[in-house]
C-alpha positions as a printed Julia matrix, in Angstrom:
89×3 Matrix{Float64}:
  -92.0   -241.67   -94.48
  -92.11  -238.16   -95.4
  -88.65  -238.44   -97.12
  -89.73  -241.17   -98.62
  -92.76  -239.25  -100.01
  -90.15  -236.62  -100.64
  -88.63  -238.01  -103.12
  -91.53  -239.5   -104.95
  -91.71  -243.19  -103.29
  -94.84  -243.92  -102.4
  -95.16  -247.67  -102.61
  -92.79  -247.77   -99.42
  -94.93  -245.89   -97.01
  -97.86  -246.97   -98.0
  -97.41  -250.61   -97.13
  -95.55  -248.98   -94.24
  -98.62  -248.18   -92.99
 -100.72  -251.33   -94.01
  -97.82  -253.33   -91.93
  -98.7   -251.16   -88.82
 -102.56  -251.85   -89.2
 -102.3   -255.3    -90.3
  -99.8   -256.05   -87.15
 -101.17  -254.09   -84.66
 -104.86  -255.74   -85.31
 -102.47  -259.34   -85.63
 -100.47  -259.12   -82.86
 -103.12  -257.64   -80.85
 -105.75  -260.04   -80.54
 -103.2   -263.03   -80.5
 -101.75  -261.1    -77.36
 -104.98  -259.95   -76.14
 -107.32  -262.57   -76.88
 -105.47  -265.75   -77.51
 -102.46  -265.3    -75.5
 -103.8   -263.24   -73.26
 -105.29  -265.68   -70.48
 -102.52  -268.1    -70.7
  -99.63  -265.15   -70.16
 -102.0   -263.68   -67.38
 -102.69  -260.28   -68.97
 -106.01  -258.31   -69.72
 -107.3   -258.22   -73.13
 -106.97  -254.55   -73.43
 -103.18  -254.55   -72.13
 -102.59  -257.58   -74.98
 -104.12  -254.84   -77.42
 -101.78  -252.32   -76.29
  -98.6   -254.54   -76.63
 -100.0   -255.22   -80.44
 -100.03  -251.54   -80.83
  -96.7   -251.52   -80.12
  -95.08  -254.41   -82.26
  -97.33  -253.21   -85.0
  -95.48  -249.82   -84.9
  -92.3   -251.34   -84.69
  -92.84  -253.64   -87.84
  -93.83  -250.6    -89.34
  -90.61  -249.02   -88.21
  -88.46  -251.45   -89.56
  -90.53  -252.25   -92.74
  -89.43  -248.78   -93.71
  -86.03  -247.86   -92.56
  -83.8   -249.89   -95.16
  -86.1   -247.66   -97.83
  -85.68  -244.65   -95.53
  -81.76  -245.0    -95.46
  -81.4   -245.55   -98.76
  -83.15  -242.01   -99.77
  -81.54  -239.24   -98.62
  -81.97  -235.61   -99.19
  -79.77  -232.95  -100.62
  -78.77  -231.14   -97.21
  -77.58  -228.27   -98.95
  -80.13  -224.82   -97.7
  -81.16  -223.36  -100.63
  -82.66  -219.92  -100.13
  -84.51  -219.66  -103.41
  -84.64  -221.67  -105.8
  -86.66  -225.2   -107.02
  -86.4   -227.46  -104.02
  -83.58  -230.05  -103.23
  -83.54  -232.93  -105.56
  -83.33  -236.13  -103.85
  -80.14  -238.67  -104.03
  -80.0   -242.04  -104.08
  -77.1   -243.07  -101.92
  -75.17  -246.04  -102.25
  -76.06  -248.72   -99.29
């Protein structure tokens, strides 16, 4: 997200972010709560497990913006910093 940031997109990782909150409080107390005494598991393990899957929607909520943003890998020793490219996906 800091690429993103990088090269002055902000609306990505921002709702990057609300996607990990919004799914880890989602998926976590449908796991935990819901879920959670039909699969057998412990509220606080079905929490965990939401945790998880809401990190990985927020993983893949941001990679197709992440791979289409890349940076100029040129080292510059002085200078303005790298400008940012938009490659061609």
């Amino acid at each position: 997200m800091g690429i993103l940031n990088a090269c002055g997109r902000f609306a990505v990782p921002t709702l990057a972010s609300t996607f990990f909150n919004l799914g880890s409080v989602v998926f976590g107390v449908t796991l935990g709560f819901w879920m959670g005494p039909r699969l057998g598991i412990a509220p606080i393990t079905g929490m965990a497990w939401g945790v998880v899957l809401g990190g990985a929607l927020q993983l893949f909520g941001s990679s197709p913006a992440c791979a289409g943003s890349v940076l100029d890998s040129a080292p510059a020793s002085t200078g303005p910093i790298p400008a940012c490219a938009t490659s061609s996906l």
